[in-house]
BABA-75223 format. One record per residue: z, y, x of N, C-alpha, C, O in turn. Coordinates in steps of 0.001 Angstrom, whole numbers, plus 500000, padded with zeros to 6 digits. Layout:
BEGIN
+--------+--------+--------+--------+--------+--------+--------+--------+--------+--------+--------+--------+
!    nc3 !    nc2 !    nc1 !   cac3 !   cac2 !   cac1 !    cc3 !    cc2 !    cc1 !    oc3 !    oc2 !    oc1 !
+--------+--------+--------+--------+--------+--------+--------+--------+--------+--------+--------+--------+
!      Z !      Y !      X !      Z !      Y !      X !      Z !      Y !      X !      Z !      Y !      X !
...
+--------+--------+--------+--------+--------+--------+--------+--------+--------+--------+--------+--------+
REM end
This chain:
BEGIN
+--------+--------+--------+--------+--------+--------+--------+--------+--------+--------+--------+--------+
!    nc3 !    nc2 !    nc1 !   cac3 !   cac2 !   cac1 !    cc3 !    cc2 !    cc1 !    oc3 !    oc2 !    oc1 !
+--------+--------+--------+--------+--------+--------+--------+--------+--------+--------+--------+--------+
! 924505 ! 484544 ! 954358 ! 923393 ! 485406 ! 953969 ! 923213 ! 486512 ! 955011 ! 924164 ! 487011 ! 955612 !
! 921911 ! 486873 ! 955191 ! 921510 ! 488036 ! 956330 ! 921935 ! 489317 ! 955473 ! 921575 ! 489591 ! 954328 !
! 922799 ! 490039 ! 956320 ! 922793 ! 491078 ! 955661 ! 921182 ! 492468 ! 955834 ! 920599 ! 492807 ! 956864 !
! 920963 ! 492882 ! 954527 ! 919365 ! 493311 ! 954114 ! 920213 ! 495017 ! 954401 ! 921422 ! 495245 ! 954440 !
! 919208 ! 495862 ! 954542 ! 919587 ! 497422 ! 954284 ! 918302 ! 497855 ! 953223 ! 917124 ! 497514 ! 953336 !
! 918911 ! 498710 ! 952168 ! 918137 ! 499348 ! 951355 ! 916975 ! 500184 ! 952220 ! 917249 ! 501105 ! 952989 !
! 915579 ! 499673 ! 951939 ! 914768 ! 500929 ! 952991 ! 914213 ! 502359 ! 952050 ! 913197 ! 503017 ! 952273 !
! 915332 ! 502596 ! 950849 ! 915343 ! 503972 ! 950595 ! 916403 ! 505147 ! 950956 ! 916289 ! 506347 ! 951206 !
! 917575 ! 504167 ! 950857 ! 919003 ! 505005 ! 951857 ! 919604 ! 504522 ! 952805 ! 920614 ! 505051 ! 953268 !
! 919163 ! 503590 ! 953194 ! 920162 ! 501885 ! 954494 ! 921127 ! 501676 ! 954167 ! 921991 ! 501697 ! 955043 !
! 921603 ! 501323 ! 952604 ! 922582 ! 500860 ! 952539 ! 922756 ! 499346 ! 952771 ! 921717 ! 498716 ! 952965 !
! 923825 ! 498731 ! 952777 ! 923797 ! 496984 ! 953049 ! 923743 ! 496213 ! 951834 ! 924586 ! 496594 ! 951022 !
! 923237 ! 495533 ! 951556 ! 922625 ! 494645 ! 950493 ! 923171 ! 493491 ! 951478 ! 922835 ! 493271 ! 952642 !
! 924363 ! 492637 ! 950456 ! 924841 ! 491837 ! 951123 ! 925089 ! 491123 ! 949597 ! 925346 ! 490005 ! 950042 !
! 925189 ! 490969 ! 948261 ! 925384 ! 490479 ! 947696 ! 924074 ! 490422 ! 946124 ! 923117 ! 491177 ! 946298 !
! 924063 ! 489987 ! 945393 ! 922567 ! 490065 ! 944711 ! 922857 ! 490892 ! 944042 ! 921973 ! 491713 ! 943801 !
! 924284 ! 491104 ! 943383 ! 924254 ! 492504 ! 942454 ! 923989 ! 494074 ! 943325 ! 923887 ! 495100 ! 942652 !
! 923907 ! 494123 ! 944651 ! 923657 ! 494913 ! 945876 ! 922117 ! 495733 ! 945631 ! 921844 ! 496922 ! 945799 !
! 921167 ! 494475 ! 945123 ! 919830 ! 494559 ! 945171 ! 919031 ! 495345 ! 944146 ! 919714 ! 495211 ! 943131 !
! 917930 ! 496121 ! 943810 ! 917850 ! 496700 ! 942650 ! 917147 ! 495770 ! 941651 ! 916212 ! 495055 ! 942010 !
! 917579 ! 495788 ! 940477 ! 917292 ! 495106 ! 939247 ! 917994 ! 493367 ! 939510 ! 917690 ! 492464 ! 938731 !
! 919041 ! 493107 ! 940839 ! 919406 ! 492242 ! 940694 ! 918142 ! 490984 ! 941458 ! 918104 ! 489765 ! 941288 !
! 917367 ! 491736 ! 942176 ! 916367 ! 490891 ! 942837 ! 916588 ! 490679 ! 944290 ! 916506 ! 491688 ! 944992 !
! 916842 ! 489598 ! 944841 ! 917285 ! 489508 ! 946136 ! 915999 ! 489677 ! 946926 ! 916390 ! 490031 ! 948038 !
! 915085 ! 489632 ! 946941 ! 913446 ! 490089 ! 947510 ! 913368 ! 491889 ! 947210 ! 912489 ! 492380 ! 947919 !
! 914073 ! 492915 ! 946347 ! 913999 ! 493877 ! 946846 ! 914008 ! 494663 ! 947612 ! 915198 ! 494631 ! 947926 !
! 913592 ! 495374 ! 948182 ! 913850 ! 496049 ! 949360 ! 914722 ! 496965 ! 948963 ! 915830 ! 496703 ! 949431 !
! 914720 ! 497908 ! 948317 ! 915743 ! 498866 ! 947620 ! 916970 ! 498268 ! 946858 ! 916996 ! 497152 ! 946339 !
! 917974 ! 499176 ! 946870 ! 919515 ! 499013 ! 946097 ! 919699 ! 499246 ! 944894 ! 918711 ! 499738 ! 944351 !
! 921016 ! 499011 ! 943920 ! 921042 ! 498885 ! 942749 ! 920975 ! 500683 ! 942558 ! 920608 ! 501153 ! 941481 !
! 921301 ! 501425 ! 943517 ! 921755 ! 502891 ! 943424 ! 920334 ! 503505 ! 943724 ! 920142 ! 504673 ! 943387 !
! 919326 ! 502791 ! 944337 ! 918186 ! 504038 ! 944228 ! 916731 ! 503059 ! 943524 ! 915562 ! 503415 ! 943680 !
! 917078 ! 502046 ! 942905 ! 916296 ! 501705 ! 941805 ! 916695 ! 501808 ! 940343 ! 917861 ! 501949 ! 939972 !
! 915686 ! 501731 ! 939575 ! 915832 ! 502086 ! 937916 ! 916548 ! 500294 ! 937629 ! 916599 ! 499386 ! 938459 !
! 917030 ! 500275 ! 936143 ! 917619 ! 498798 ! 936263 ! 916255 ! 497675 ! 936154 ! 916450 ! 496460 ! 936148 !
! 915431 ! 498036 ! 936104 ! 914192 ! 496950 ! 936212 ! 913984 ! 496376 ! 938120 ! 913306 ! 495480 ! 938623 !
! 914698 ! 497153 ! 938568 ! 914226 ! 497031 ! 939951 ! 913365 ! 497900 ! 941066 ! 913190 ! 497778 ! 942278 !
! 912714 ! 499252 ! 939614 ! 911795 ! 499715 ! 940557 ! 912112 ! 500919 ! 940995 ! 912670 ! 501658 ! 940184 !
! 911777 ! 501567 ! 942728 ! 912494 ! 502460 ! 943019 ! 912077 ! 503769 ! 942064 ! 911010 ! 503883 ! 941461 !
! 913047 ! 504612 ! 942072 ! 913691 ! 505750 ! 941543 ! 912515 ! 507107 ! 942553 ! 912196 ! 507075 ! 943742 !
! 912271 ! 507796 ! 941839 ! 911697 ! 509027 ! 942609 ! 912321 ! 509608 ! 943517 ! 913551 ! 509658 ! 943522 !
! 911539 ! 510165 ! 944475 ! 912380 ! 510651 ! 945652 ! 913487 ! 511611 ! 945629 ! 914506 ! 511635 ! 946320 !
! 913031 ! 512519 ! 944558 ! 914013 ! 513631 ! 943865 ! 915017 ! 513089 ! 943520 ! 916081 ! 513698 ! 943633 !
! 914987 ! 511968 ! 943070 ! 916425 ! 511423 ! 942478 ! 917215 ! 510830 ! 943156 ! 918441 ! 510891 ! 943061 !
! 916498 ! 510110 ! 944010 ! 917347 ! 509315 ! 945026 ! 917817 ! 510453 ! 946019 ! 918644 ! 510178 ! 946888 !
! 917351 ! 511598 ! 945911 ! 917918 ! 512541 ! 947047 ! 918928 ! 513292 ! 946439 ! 919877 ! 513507 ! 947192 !
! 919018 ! 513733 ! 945373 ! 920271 ! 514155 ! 945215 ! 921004 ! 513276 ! 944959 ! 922096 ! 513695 ! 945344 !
! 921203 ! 511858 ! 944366 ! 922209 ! 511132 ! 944176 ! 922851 ! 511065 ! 945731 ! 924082 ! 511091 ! 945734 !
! 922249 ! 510987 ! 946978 ! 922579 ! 510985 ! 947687 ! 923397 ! 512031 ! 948680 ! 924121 ! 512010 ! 949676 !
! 922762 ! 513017 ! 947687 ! 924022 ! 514489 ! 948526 ! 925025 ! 514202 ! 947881 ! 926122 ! 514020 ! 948410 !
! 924804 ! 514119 ! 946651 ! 926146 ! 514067 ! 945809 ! 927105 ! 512814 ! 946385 ! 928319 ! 512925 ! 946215 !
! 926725 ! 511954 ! 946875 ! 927665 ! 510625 ! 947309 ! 928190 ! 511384 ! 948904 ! 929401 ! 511281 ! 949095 !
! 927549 ! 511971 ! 949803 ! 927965 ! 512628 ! 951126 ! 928871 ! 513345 ! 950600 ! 929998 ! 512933 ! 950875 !
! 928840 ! 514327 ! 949899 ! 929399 ! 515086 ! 948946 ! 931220 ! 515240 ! 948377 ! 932154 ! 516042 ! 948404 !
! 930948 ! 514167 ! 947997 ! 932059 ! 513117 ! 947370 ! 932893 ! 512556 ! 948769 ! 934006 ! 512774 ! 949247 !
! 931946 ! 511876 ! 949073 ! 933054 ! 510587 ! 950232 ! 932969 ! 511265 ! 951720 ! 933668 ! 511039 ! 952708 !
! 932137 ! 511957 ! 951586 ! 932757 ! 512691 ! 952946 ! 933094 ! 513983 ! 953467 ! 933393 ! 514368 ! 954598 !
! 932924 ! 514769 ! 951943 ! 933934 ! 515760 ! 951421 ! 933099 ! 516958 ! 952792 ! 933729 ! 517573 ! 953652 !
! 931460 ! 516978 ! 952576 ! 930714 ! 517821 ! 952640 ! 930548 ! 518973 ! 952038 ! 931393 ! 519188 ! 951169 !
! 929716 ! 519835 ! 952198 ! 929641 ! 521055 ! 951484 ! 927897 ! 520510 ! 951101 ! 927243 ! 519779 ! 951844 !
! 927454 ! 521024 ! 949908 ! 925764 ! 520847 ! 949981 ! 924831 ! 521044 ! 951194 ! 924056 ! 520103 ! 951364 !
! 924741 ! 522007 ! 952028 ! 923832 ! 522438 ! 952885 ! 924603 ! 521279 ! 953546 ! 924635 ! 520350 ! 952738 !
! 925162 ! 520997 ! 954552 ! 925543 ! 520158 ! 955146 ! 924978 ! 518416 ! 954749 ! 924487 ! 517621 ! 955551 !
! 925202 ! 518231 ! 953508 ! 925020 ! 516910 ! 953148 ! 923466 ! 516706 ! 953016 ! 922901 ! 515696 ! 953437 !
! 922771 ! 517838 ! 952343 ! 921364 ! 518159 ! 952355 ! 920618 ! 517721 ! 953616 ! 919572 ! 517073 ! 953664 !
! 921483 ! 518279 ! 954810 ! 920434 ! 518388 ! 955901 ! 920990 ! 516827 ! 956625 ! 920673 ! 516812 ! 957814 !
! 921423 ! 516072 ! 956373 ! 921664 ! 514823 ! 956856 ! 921140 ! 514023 ! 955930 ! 920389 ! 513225 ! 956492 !
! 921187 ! 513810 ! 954478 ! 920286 ! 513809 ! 953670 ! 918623 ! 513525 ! 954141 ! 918041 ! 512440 ! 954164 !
! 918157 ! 514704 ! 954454 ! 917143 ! 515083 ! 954640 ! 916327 ! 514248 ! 955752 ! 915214 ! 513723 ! 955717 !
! 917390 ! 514336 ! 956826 ! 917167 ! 513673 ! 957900 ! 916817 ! 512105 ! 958095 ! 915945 ! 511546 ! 958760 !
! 918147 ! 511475 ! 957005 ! 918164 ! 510224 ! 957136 ! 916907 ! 509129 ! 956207 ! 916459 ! 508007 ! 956443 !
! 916634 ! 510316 ! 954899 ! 915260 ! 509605 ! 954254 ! 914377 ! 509845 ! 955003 ! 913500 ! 509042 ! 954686 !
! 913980 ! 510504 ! 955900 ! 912750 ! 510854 ! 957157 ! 912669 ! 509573 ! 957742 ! 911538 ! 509217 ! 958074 !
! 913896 ! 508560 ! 958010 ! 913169 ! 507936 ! 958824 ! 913365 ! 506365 ! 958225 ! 913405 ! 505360 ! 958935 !
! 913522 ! 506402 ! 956174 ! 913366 ! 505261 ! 955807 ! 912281 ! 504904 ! 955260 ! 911622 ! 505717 ! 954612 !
! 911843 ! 503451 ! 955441 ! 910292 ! 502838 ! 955322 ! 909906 ! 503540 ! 953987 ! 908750 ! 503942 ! 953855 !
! 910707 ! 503688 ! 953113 ! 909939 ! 504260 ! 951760 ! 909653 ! 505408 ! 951509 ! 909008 ! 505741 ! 950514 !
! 910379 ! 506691 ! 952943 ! 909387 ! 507728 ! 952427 ! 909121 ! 507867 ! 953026 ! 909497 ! 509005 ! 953303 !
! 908084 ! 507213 ! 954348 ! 907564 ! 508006 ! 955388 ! 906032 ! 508448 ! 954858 ! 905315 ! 509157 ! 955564 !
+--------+--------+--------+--------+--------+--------+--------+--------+--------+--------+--------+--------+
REM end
C-alpha cells in the first residue's frame, strides 16, 4: 500500500483504521475527522494538535502554537 499523508496535519495513513471514518479514499485522519469521516473544524484540529506537540515533544504552548500554526499553513485543507 502507498503510504497517504493526512492533508489536514501530514500524518501517514498507512493502514484503513489510519483514515477518517475508516475510508481509505479520505484525505484526512482518524484524529482530525469526526467518526463519520468528515473533517473536524479548524479550531479543533488545531488545538488537538498543540496538545499532541505538547505531550510528545514536551513543548511549552507558544512554542507548539507557532509550529502548529506554521505547519496547517501549508496543508491542502486550509489554504
Amino acid at each position: 500500500m502507498t503510504l497517504v499523508m493526512c492533508e489536514s496535519c501530514g500524518m501517514p495513513m498507512a493502514q484503513k483504521s489510519d483514515f477518517g471514518g475508516g475510508k481509505m479514499d479520505n484525505k484526512y485522519c482518524k484524529y482530525c475527522t469526526l467518526p463519520n469521516g468528515v473533517l473536524k473544524p479548524r479550531h479543533e484540529v488545531r488545538e488537538n494538535m498543540i496538545l499532541f506537540y505538547m505531550k510528545t515533544k514536551k513543548q511549552d504552548r507558544a512554542t507548539a502554537s507557532a509550529y502548529v500554526d506554521e505547519r496547517m499553513a501549508s496543508m491542502p485543507a486550509w489554504k
